[in-house]
C-alpha positions as CSV (number, residue, x, y, z in Angstrom):
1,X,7.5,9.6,-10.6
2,X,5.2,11.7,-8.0
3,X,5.6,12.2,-4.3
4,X,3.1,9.6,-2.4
5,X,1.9,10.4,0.8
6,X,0.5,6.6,2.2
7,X,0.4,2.9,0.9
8,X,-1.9,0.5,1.6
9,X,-4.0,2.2,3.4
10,X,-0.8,2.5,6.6
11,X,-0.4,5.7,8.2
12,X,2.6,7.3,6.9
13,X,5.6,7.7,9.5
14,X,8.1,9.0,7.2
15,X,9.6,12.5,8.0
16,X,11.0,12.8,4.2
17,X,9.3,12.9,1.4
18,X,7.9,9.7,-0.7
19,X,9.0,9.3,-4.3
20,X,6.7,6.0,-6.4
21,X,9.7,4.0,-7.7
22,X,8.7,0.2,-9.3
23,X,12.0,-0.9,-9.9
24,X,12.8,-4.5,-9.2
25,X,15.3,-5.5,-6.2
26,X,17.1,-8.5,-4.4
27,X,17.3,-8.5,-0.9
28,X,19.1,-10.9,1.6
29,X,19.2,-10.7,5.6
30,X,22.3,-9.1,6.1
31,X,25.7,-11.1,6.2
32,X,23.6,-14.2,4.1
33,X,23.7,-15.4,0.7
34,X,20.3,-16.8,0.0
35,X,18.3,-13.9,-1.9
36,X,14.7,-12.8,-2.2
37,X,13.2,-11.2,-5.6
38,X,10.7,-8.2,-4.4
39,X,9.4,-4.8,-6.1
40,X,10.1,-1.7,-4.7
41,X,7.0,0.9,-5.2
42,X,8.7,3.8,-3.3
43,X,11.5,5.7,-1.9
44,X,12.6,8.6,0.2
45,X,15.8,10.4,1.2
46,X,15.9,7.4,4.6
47,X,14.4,4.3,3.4
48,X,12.1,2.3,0.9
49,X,9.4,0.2,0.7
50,X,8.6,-2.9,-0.9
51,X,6.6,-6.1,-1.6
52,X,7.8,-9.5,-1.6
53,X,6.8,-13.1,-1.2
54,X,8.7,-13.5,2.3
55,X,7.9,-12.8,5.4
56,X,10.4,-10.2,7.1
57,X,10.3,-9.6,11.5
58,X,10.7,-6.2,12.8
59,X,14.2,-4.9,13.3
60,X,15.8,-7.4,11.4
61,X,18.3,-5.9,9.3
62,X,19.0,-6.7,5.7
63,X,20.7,-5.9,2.4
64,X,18.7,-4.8,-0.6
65,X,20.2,-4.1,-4.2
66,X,18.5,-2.6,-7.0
67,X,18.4,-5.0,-10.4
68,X,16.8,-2.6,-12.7
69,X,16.3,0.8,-12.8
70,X,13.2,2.7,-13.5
71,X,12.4,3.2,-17.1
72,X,11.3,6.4,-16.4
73,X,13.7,9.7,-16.3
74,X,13.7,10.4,-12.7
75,X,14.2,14.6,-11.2
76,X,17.3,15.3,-9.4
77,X,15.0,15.3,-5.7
78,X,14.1,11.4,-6.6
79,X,17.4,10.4,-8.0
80,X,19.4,11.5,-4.6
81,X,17.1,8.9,-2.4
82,X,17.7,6.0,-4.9
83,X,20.1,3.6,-3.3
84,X,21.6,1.0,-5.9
85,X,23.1,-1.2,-2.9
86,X,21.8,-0.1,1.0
87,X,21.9,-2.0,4.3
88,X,18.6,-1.3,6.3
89,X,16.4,-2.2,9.4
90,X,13.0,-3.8,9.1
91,X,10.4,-1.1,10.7
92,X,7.3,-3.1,9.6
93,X,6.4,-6.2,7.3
94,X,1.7,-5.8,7.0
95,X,0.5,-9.1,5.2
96,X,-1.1,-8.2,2.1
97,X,-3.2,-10.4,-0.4
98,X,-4.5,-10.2,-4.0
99,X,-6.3,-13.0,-5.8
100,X,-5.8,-15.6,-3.7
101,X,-2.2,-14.7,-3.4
102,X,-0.2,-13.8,0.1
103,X,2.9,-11.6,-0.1
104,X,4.4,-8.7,2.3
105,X,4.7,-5.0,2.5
106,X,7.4,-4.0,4.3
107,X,9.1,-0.9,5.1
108,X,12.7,-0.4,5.9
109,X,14.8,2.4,6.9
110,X,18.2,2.9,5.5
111,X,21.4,2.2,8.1
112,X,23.3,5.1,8.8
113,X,27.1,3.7,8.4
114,X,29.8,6.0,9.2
């Protein structure tokens, strides 16, 4: 995995490093039991993004788990921002399409719980 600096052409607002991370994930709005199937394509130390068929609004929050891991061996630096279960808040869901196919990027940052 390599550090990514911006996807899909978006400015990049994250303070922490990006790690690419395709790894598929479930994700459910928080406190419901109907999941989502998406792909997560990155991480960093405070959130994660990735595509899905469902549209997500803005500071909703949610609950993503990792299914399965990366094949590949990831470095220490990468495996401390991978989250196998992690409530976050929606920052931004962008429309995206690819051959004849609508889904949704969408970015979240992790939930501080303490």
């Amino acid at each position: 995995m390599t550090a990514s600096r911006s996807v899909a052409g978006h400015k990049e607002n994250r303070m922490d490093e990006r790690y690419n991370c395709e790894a598929l994930i479930n994700w459910s709005y928080f406190n419901e039991n109907k999941y989502f199937r998406a792909k997560m394509l990155n991480i960093s130390r405070n959130g994660v993004y990735f595509e899905t068929s469902e549209r997500i609004r803005s500071n909703t929050t949610i609950f993503v788990r990792l299914e399965a891991l990366p094949a590949e061996k990831m470095q220490l630096s990468e495996q401390e921002c991978l989250r196998t279960a992690s409530i976050g808040e929606v920052k931004w869901c962008h429309e995206l399409s690819r051959d004849n196919c609508r889904y949704y990027g969408v970015g979240v940052r992790y939930c501080n719980l303490k």
